[in-house]
N, C-alpha and C positions, 0 to 999 in steps of 0.2 A: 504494500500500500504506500502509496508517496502522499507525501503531506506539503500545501503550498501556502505559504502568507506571503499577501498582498502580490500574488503574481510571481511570486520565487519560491524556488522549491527547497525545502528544507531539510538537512541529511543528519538530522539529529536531534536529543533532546536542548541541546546550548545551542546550534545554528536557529531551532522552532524559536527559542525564546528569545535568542539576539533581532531574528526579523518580527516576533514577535510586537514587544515590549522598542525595541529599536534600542537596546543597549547591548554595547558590547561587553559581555562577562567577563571579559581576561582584562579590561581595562580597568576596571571597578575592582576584582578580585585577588590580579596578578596571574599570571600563565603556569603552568601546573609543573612547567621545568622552570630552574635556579634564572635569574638575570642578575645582570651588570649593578653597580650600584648605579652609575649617570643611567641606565635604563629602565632603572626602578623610578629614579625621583624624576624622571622625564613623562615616565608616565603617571605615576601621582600627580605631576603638576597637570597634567591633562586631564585627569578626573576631576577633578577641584573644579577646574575651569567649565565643563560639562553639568556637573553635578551642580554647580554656582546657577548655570544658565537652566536646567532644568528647576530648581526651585523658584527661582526668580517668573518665569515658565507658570508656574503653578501658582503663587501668590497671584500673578495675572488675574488667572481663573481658568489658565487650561488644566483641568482634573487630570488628563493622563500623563502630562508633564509632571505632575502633583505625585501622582504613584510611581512615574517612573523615577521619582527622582529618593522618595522611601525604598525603590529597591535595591537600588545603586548604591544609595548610603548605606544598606544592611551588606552591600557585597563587601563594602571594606573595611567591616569588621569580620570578615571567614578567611581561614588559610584552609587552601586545599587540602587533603586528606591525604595525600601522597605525599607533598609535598614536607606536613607537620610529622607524619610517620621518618620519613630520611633525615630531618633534621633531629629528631630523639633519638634514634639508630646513629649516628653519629657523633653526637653531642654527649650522651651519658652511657653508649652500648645496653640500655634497657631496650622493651619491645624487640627482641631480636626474629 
């Protein structure tokens, strides 16, 4: 079964919801492999600047600006589950 939002075809449960919602998860989140420090705060500083505009967005009185911008704020508070297991694996040798 293929599933499409807004005319694009979506090859996943994070692709449905990026065309979904129109946000990008790994920008909000972080990417599920390690990055650079200037590629971290490169893109932190880009979330800010999105997340800034999406609330601003929403005080407006655009409602889905409004939500998208509470989910984006919840994304960067989660570290990936791969990602927090290899830093404990590494960092104390517990969770082996």
């Amino acid at each position: 079964m293929r599933t499409f939002v807004a005319g694009q075809e979506a090859f996943g449960d994070i692709e449905f919801t990026e065309l979904a919602l129109g946000i990008d998860v790994d920008l909000f989140r972080g990417p599920l492999e390690s990055e650079t420090g200037d590629d971290r705060a490169a893109r932190e500083d880009a979330a800010r600047d999105v997340l800034a505009d999406l609330v601003a967005m929403g005080e407006a009185g655009d409602e889905i600006a409004g939500w998208d911008a509470l989910y984006a704020d919840a994304l960067t508070r989660t570290v990936p589950f791969l990602r927090s297991v290899r830093a404990l694996r590494s960092g104390t040798g517990e969770a082996a």
